[in-house]
C-alpha positions in Angstrom: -0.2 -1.2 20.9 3.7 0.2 21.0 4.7 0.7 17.6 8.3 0.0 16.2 10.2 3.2 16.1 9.4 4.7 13.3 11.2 7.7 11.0 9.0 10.7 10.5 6.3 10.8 7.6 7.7 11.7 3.9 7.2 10.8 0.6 5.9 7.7 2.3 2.9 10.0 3.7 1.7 9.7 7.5 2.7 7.1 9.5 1.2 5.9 13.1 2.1 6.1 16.5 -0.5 4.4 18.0 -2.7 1.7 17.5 -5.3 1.3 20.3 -7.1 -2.0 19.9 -10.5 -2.8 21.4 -10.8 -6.0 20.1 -14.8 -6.2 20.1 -15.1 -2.9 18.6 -12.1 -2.0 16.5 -8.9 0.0 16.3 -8.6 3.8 16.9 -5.4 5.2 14.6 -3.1 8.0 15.8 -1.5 9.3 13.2 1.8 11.3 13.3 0.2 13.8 11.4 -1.8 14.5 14.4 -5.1 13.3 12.8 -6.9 10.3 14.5 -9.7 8.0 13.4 -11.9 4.5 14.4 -12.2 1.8 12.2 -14.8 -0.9 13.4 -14.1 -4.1 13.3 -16.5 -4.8 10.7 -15.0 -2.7 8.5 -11.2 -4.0 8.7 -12.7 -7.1 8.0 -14.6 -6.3 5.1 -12.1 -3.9 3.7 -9.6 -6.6 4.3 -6.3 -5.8 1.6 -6.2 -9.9 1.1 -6.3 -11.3 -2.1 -9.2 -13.4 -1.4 -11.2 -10.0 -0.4 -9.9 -7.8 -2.7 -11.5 -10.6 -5.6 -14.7 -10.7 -3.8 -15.1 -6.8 -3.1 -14.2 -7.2 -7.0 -16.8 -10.2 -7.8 -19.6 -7.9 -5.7 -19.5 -4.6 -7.5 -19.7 -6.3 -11.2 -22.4 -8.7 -9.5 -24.5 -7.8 -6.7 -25.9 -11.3 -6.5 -22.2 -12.8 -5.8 -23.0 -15.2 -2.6 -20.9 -14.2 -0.1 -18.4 -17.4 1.0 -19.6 -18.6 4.6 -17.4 -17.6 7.7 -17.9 -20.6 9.7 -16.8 -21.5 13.1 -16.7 -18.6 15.6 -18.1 -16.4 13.2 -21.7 -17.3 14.1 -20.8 -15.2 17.4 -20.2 -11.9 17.3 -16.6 -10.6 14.9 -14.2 -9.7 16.7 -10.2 -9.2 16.8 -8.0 -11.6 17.8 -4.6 -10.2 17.6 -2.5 -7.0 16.0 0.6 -8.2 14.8 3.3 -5.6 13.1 4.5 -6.2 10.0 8.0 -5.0 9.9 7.6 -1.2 9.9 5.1 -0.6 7.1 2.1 -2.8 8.4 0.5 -5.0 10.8 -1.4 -8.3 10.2 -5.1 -8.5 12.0 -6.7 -11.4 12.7 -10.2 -12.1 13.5 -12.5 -14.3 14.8 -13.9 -15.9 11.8 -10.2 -17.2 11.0 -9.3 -14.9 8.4 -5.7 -13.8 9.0 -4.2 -13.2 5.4 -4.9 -9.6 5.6 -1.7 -7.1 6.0 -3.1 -3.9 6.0 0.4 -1.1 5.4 0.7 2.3 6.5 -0.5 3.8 3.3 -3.9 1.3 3.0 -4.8 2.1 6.8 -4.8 5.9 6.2 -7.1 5.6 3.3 -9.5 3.1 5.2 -9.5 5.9 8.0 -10.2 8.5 5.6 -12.8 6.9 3.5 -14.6 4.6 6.3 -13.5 6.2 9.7 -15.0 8.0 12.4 -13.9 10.4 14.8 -11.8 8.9 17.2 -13.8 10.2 20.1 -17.0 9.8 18.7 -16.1 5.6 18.5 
């Protein structure tokens, strides 16, 4: 995915400069920086920075017997993405199969997913 231009990384920390999208598998990050990473699908979804899944990630860790909401629809197939959308020039929005499309994931929340949950790019 071609990236708006973007000025080099600052106080604002690494930026990308490529997104490549494999929409049953995930997103592999290049960063500026010249660090890469893969994030599956599975997690963006699960690590989504929406307000709905930032209060169940919340609701799970003080109970572990929170019921999870059902996905519905399309979700009984395989999860998968349905679009990359940018987000001015600090983000982008992805949307999934399952419908949920309230997450906007920034620069800043993307790194730290890649450095907490990714893999090597080339081992993805």
């Amino acid at each position: 995915m071609a990236l708006p231009e973007l000025e080099p990384h600052g106080a604002g920390g690494p930026r990308p400069v490529h997104l490549d999208v494999a929409r049953e598998r995930g997103v592999t990050i290049r960063w500026d920086d010249g660090k890469q990473a893969f994030l599956d699908v599975r997690t963006l979804r699960r690590q989504s920075p929406s307000a709905d899944a930032r209060e169940l990630r919340s609701s799970m860790a003080k109970n572990p017997f929170t019921v999870l909401p059902s996905s519905g629809g399309a979700a009984a197939g395989a999860l998968t993405i349905t679009a990359v959308e940018p987000i001015g020039h600090y983000a982008v929005r992805i949307r999934f199969s399952d419908g949920h499309d309230t997450g906007i994931y920034s620069w800043k929340y993307l790194r730290e997913l890649c450095e907490n949950h990714g893999k090597p790019a080339d081992s993805a």
